[in-house]
C-alpha positions as CSV (number, residue, x, y, z in Angstrom):
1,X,25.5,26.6,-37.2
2,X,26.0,27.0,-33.0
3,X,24.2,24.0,-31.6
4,X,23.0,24.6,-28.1
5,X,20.9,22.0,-25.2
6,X,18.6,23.8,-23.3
7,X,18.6,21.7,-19.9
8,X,14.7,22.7,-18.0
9,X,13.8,21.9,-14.3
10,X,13.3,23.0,-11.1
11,X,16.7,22.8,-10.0
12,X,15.4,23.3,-6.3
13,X,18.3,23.7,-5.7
14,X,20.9,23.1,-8.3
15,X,23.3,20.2,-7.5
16,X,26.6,18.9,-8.8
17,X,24.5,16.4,-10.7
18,X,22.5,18.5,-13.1
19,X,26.1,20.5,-14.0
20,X,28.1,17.2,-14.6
21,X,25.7,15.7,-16.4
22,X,25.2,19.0,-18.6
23,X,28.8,19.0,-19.0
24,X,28.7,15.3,-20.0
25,X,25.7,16.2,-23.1
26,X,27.9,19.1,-23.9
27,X,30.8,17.2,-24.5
28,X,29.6,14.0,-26.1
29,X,27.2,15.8,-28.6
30,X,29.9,18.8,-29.0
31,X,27.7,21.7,-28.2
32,X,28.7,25.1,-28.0
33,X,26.4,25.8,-24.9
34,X,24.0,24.4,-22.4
35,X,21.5,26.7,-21.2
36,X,19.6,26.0,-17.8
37,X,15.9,26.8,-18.1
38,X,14.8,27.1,-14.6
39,X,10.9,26.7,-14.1
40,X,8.8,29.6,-12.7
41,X,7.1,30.4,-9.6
42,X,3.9,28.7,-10.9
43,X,5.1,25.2,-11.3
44,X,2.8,22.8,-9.2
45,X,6.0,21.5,-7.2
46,X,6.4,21.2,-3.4
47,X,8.8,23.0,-1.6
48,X,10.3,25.0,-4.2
49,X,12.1,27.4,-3.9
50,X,11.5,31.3,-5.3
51,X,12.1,31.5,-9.0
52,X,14.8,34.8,-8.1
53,X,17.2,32.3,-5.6
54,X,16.8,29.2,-7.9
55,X,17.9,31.2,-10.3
56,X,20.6,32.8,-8.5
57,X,22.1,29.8,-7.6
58,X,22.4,28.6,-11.2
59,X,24.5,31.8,-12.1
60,X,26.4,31.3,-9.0
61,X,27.3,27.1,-10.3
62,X,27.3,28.0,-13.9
63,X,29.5,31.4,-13.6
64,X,33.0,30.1,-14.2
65,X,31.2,27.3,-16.8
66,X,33.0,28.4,-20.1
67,X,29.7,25.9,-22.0
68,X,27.3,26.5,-19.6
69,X,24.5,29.8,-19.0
70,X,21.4,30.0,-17.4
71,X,17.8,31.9,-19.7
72,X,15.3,33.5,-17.5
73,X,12.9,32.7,-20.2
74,X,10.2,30.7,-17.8
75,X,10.6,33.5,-15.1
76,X,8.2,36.6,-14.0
77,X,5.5,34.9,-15.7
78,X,1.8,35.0,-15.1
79,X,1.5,31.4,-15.9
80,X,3.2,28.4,-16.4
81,X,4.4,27.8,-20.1
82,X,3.3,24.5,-21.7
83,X,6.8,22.6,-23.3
84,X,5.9,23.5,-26.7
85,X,5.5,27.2,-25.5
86,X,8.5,27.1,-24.1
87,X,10.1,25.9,-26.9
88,X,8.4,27.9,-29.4
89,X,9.6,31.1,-27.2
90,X,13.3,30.0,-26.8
91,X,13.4,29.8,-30.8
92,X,12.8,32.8,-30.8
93,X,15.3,34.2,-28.4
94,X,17.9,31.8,-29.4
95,X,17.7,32.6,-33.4
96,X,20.4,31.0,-35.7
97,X,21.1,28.0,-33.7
98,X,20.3,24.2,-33.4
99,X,18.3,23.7,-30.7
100,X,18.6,20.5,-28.4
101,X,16.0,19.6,-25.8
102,X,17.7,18.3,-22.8
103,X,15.0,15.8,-20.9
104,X,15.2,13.3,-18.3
105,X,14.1,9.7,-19.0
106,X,11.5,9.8,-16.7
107,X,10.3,12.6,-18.6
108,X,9.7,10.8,-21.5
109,X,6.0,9.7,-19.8
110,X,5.1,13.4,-19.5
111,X,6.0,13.7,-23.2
112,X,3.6,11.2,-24.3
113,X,0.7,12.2,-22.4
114,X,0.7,15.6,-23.7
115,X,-1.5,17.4,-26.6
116,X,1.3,18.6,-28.0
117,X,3.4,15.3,-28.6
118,X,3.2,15.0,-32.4
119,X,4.4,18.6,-33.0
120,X,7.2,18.4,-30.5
121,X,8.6,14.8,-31.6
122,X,8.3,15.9,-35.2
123,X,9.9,19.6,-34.8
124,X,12.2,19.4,-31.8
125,X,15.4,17.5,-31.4
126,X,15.7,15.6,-27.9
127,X,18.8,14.4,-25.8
128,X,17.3,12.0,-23.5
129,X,19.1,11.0,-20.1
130,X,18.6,7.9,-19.2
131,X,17.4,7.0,-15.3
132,X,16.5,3.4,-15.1
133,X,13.8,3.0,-17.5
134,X,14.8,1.7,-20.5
135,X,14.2,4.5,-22.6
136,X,14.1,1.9,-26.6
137,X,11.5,0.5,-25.6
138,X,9.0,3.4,-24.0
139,X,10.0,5.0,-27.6
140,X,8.9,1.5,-29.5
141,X,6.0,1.3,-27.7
142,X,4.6,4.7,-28.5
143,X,3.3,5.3,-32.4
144,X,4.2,9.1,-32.4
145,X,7.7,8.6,-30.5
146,X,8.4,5.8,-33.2
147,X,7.4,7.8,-36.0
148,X,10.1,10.2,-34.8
149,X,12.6,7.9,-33.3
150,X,15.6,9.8,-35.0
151,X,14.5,12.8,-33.0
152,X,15.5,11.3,-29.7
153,X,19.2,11.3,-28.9
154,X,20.0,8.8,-26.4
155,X,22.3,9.2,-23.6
156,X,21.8,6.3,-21.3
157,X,25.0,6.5,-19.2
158,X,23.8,8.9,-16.6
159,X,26.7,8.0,-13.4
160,X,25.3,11.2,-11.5
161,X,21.3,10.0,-11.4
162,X,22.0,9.1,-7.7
163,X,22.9,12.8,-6.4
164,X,19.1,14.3,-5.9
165,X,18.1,17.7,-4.6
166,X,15.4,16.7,-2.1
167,X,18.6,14.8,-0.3
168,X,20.2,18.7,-0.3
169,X,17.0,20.4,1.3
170,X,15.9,17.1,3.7
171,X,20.1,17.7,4.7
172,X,19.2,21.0,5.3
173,X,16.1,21.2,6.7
174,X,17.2,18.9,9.4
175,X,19.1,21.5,10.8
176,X,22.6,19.4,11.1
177,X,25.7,20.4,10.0
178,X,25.2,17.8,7.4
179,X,28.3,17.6,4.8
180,X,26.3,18.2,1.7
181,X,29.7,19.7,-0.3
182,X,29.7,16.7,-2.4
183,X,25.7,17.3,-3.4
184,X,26.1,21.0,-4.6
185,X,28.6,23.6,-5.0
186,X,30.1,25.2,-2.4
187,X,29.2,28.5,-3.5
188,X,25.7,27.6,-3.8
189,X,25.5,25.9,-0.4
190,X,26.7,29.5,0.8
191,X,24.0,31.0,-0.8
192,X,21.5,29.0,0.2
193,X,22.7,29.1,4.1
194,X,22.6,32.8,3.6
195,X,19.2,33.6,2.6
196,X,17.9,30.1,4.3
197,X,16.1,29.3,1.4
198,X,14.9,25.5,2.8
C-alpha cells in the first residue's frame, strides 16, 4: 500500500522551508508523496493571501517535485472544514493509501483543545515536526494523546523552523529590494511580484 503525508497550512506564501522540510518527512518515513493542503479563503488568519495565488504558488514550488503535489480539497468552500472534516474528506479522495497527517509541534495544542481529539488520535496517523517545544512530554501530559502515543510519529530535527513566511511578506511589503531568494523559490517570488500579492 502507497503511503502518502498530507502537509496543511496557510502557506502565505510558500517558502523553501515548508518544501525541505516535506522533502525531509518524505524521505525519512519513505513515502510515495506529500500532498500540500492549502487552507481556504475562510481561515481566520491575517494577511493571507487569496486561496487561487496561494495555491498557485504551491504548483509553481512543487511542479518539478517528483514526491511532492498540492490537493485543492480545502478550496472554494463555503466554510472552513474542521481537521477531522478534512480528514475524513481526503480519505475519501485519496482511497487505497496510508494516510499520514503532517503537523507542526506547535500544533499539537490546537489538537488537544479540539472536540474531535479522541477520534483523530485513535484513527489518524500523525508525523509531528518538532519546533522547540518538547513534543514527549505535551503527549505524556495529555490522557487521550497517551492513550494513542504510537499514533504520533516524531520528527524533532526540524533545521528549516527558522525560515518563516511573515519574514517573506514584512520583506516585501517594505518595498525594498530585499534578497528574499533564500526564503522562497525564485519562481514563486516572481509570482508573487507579478500579481503583488503582499
Amino acid at each position: 500500500m502507497k503511503k502518502y503525508g498530507f502537509f496543511g497550512g496557510s502557506f502565505n506564501p510558500v517558502t523553501n522551508a515548508h518544501l525541505n522540510i516535506a522533502k525531509l518527512v518524505q524521505q525519512k518515513y519513505n513515502l510515495d508523496k506529500v500532498v500540500f493542503v492549502p487552507m481556504g479563503d475562510n481561515y481566520p488568519k491575517l494577511e493571507l493571501a487569496k486561496e487561487e495565488h496561494r495555491y498557485e504558488m504551491l504548483k509553481i514550488a512543487t511542479r518539478k517535485e517528483q514526491h511532492l503535489e498540492v490537493s485543492d480539497i480545502e478550496l472554494n468552500l463555503p466554510n472552513s472544514l474542521t481537521m477531522l472534516q478534512a480528514f475524513e474528506k481526503i480519505q475519501k479522495q485519496y482511497t487505497g493509501i496510508k494516510p499520514y497527517f503532517i503537523i507542526g509541534a506547535d500544533n499539537l495544542n490546537k489538537l488537544v483543545s479540539l472536540d474531535d481529539l479522541e477520534i483523530l488520535a485513535k484513527n489518524y496517523e500523525f508525523i509531528v515536526i518538532g519546533r522547540s517545544i518538547n513534543i514527549q512530554e505535551k503527549i505524556s501530559l495529555n490522557p487521550i494523546l497517551e492513550r494513542f502515543k504510537a499514533h504520533f510519529n516524531i520528527l524533532e530535527d526540524n533545521p528549516y523552523e527558522n525560515m518563516s513566511a511573515t519574514s517573506v511578506r514584512n520583506a516585501l511589503k517594505s518595498g525594498s529590494n530585499s534578497d528574499i531568494s533564500n526564503i522562497i523559490p525564485r519562481e514563486v517570488e516572481e509570482y508573487i511580484r507579478k500579481y503583488k500579492i503582499y
